[in-house]
C-alpha positions as CSV (number, residue, x, y, z in Angstrom):
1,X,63.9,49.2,-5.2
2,X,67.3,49.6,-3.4
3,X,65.7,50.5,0.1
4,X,63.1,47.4,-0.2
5,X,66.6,44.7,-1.3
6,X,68.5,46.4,1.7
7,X,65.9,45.9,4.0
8,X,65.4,42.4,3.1
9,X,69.1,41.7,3.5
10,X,69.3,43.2,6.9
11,X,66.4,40.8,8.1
12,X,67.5,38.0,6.1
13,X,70.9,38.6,8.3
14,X,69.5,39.3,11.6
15,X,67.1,35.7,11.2
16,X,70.0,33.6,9.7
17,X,72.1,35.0,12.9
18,X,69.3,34.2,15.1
19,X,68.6,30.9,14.1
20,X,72.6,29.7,14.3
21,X,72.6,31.4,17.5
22,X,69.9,29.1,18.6
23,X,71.1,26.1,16.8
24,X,74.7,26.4,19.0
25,X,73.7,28.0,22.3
26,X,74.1,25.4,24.9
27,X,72.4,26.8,27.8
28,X,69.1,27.3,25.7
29,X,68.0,23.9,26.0
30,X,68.9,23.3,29.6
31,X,65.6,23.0,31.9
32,X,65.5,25.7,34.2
33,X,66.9,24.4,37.4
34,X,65.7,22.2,40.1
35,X,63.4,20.3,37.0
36,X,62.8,16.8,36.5
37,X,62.4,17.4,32.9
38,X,64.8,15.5,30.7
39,X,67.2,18.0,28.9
40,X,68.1,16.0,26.0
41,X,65.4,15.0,23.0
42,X,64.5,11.7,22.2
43,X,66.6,10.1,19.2
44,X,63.3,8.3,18.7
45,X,59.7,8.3,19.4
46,X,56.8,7.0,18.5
47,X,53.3,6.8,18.4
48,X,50.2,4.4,19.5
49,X,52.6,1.8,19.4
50,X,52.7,-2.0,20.6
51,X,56.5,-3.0,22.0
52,X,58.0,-5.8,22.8
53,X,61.6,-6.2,24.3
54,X,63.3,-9.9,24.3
55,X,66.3,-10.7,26.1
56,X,67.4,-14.3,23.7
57,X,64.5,-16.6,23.0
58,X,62.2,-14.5,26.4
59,X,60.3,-11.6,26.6
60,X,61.8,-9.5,29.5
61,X,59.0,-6.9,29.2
62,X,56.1,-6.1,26.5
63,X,54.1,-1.9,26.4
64,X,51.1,-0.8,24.7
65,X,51.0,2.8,24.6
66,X,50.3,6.1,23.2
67,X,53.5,7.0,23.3
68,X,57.0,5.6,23.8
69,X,60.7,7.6,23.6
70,X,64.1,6.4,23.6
71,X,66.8,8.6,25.1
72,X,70.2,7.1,23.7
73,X,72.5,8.9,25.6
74,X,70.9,8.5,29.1
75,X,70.0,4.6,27.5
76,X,66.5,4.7,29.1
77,X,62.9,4.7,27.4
78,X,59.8,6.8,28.6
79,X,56.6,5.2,28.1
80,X,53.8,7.8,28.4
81,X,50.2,8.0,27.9
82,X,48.2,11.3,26.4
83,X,45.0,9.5,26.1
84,X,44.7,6.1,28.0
85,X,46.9,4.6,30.5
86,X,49.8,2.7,29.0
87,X,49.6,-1.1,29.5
88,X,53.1,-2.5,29.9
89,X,53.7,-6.4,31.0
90,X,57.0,-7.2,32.8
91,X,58.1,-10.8,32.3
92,X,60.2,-13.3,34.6
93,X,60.7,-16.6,33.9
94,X,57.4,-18.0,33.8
95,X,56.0,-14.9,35.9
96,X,54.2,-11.8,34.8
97,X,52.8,-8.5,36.0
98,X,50.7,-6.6,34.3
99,X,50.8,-2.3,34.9
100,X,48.0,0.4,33.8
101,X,49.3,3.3,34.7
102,X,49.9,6.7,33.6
103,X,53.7,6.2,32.5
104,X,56.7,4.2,32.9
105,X,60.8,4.5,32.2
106,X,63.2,1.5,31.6
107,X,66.7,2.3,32.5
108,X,68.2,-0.1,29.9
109,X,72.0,0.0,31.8
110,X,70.4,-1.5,35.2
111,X,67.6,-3.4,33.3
112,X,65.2,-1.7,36.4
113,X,61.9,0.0,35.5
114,X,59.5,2.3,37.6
115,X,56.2,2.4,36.6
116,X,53.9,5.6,37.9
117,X,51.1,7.6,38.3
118,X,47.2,5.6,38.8
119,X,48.8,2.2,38.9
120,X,47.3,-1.1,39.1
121,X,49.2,-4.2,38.7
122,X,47.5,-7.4,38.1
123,X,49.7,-10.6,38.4
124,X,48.7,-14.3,36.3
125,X,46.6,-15.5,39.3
126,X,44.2,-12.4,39.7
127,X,45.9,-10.5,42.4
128,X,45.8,-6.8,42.1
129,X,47.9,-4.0,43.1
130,X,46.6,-0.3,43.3
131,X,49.1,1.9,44.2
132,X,50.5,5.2,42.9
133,X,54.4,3.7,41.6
134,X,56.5,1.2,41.6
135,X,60.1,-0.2,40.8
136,X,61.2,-3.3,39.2
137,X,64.6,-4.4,40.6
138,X,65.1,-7.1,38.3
139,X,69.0,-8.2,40.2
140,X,67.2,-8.8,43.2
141,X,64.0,-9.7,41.9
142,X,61.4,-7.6,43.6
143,X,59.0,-5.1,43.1
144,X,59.3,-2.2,45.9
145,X,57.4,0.8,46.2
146,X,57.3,3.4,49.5
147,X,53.9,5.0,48.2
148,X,50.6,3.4,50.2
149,X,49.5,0.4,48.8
150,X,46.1,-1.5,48.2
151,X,45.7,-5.2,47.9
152,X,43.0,-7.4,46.4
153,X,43.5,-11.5,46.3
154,X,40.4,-13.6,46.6
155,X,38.0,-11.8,48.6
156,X,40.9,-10.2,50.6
157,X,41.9,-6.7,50.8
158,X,45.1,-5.9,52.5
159,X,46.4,-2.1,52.9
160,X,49.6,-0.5,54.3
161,X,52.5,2.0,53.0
162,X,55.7,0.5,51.4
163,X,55.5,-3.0,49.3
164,X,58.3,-5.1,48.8
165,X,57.2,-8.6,46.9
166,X,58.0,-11.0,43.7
167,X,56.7,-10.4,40.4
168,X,53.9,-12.9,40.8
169,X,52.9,-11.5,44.0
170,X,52.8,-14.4,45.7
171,X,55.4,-13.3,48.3
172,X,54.2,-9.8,49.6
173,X,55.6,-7.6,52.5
174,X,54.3,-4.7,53.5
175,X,56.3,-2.3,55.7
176,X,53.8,-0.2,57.7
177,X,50.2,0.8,58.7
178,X,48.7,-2.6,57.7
179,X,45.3,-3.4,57.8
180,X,43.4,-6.2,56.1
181,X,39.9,-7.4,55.5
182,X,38.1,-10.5,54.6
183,X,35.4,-9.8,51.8
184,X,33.1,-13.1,52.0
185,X,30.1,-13.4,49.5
186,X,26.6,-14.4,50.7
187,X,23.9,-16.3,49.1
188,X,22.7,-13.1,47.9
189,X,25.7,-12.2,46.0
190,X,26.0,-8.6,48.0
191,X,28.6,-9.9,50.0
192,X,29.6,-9.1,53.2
193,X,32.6,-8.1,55.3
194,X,35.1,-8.9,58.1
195,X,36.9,-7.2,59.5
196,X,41.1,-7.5,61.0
């Protein structure tokens, strides 16, 4: 009986030591280096959740998702999908966009948010946006991206690399490798094309 009591001190110590070793180590939870990971955990998170952030009387932006984090001490939130794309709607004044795409973090200290991975923005009017990310500077008031970028607006598809443009997309610039075409319906309804 005094063997098996011994023995179950000793591991009893040797776990307890373990597990406030773990609890105060402070390289343990450090992501090895060179990674994008965040280090620190979330002080909140939740799940399949609809938000909606208001900035006085307006909402400055509005997420659907499968997912959301806030990190406190770094003051931004992650947005992130593990089944379906995230939907999150940035507001401005009487403009919107609306994102799909595969996530999305809000630095809360610059107000600026990128959103990433399969996106496709769609403004009030219809236009769309498919493009792989893309940053909302809210001081300046544009969306910019560097990524190549695909644009559809009433039967017209513009492509290049790099975007800068308004939330509504109604004022678009594209920096490079530009190449447009004019999609004109026929009687049919098949459509045809023209080419720029």
């Amino acid at each position: 009986m005094k063997v098996w009591w011994w023995i179950s001190a000793v591991c009893l110590s040797v776990l307890l030591g373990w597990g406030l070793w773990s609890l105060f180590d402070p390289v343990g939870d450090k992501p090895p280096s060179g990674s994008t990971h965040v280090a620190e955990s979330p002080q909140s998170s939740f799940r399949n959740i609809h938000m909606v952030e208001m900035a006085g009387e307006r909402k400055t932006w509005e997420a659907y998702a499968d997912r959301i984090e806030v990190f406190e001490e770094k003051d931004t939130i992650h947005i992130g999908k593990s089944r379906r794309q995230i939907q999150l709607t940035l507001y401005r004044d009487q403009d919107m966009l609306t994102c799909y795409a595969d996530a999305a973090e809000i630095d809360n200290r610059k107000r600026e948010v990128v959103v990433e991975g399969n996106l496709k923005a769609v403004s009030k009017d219809g236009t769309t946006v498919l493009t792989n990310s893309i940053r909302w500077l809210p001081d300046i008031k544009k969306l910019v991206t560097e990524d190549k970028v695909t644009i559809r607006r009433e039967g017209l598809l513009v492509q290049g690399s790099g975007m800068e443009a308004d939330l509504a997309l109604e004022e678009v610039r594209l920096l490079s490798d530009i190449s447009s075409r004019v999609e004109m319906p026929t009687r049919s309804g098949l459509g045809g094309e023209a080419k720029r």
